[in-house]
C-alpha positions as CSV (number, residue, x, y, z in Angstrom):
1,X,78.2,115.6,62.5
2,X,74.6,116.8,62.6
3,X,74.0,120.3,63.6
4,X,70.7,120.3,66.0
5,X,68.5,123.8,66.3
6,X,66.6,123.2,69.5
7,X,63.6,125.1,68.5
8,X,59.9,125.9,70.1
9,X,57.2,125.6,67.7
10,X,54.3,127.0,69.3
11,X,56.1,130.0,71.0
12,X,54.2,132.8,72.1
13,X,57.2,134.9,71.1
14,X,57.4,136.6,67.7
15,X,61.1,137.6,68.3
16,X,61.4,134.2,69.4
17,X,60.1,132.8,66.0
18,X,61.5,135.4,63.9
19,X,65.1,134.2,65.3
20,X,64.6,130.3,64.8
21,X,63.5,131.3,61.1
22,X,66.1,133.3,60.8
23,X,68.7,130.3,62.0
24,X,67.1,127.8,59.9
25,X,66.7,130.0,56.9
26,X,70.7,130.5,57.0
27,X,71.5,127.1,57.4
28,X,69.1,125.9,54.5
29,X,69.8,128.5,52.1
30,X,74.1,127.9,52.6
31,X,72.9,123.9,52.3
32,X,74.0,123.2,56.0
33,X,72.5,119.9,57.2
34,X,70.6,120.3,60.2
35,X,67.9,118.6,62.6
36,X,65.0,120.5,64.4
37,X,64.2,119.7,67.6
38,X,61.3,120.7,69.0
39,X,61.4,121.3,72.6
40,X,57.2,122.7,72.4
41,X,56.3,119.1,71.9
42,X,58.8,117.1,73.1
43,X,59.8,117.1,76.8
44,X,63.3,114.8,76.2
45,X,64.0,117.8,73.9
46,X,63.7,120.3,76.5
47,X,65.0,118.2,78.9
48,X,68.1,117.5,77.4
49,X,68.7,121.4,75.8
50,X,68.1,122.7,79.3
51,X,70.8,120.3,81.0
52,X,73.3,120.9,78.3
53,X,73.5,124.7,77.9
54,X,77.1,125.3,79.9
55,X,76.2,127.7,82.5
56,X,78.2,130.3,81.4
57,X,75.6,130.6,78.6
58,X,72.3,130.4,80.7
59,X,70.3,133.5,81.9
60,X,70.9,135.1,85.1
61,X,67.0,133.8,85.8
62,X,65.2,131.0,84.3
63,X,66.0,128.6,81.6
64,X,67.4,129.2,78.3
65,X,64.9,130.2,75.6
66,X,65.1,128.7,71.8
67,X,67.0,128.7,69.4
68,X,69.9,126.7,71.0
69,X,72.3,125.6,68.5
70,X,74.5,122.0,69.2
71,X,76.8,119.9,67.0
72,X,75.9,116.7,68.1
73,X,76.6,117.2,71.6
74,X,78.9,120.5,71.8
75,X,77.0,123.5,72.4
76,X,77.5,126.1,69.5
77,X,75.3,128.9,71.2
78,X,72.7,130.6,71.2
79,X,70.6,133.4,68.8
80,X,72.9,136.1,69.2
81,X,76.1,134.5,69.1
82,X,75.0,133.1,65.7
83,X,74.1,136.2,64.7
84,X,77.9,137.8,65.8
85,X,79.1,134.7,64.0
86,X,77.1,135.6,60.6
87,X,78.4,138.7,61.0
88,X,81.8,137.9,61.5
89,X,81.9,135.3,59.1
90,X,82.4,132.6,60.4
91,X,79.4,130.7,61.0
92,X,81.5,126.9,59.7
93,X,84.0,127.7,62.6
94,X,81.2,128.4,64.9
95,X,79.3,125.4,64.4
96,X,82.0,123.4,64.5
97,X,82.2,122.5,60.8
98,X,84.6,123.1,58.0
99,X,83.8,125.3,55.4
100,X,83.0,123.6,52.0
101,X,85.2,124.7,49.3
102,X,84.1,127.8,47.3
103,X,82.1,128.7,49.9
104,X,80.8,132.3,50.2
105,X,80.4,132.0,53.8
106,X,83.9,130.9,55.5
């Protein structure tokens, strides 16, 4: 299973950037395999992370904004309900993954 973070490289957003580093910081520092996928500079990515955010996760107007998180193709979420999940601990659970053992972060 490969976990994706549909990011945008050359956002104009400093929140925006601040939570895809904060995403991909987590996942590298808890040594959580991962793929970036740049929606910025590659319209398939876009393409494809727009279509497959459910709509009960979309914004009431316009498209979904970075960081989208997927396992392969089941949609984890987005920023904040990472976020909830880090808080909650249980981040493996919500990316669909089972905690390694001896992990600090269940």
């Amino acid at each position: 299973m490969v976990i994706k973070v549909y990011i945008a490289t050359s956002s104009g957003s400093t929140s925006i950037k601040k939570q895809q580093q904060d995403v991909m910081g987590f996942l590298s520092a808890n040594k959580i395999e991962f793929e970036e996928c740049d929606i910025a500079a590659n319209e398939d990515n876009r393409k494809w992370m727009r279509e497959n955010v459910p709509e009960e996760a979309r914004p009431a107007a316009g498209n979904p904004l970075p960081p989208q998180i997927f396992n392969q193709d089941r949609y984890c979420g987005n920023y904040e309900a990472f976020f909830d999940a880090r808080e909650d601990n249980i981040v493996y659970a919500f990316l669909g993954l089972t905690a390694p053992p001896g992990s600090k972060v269940p």
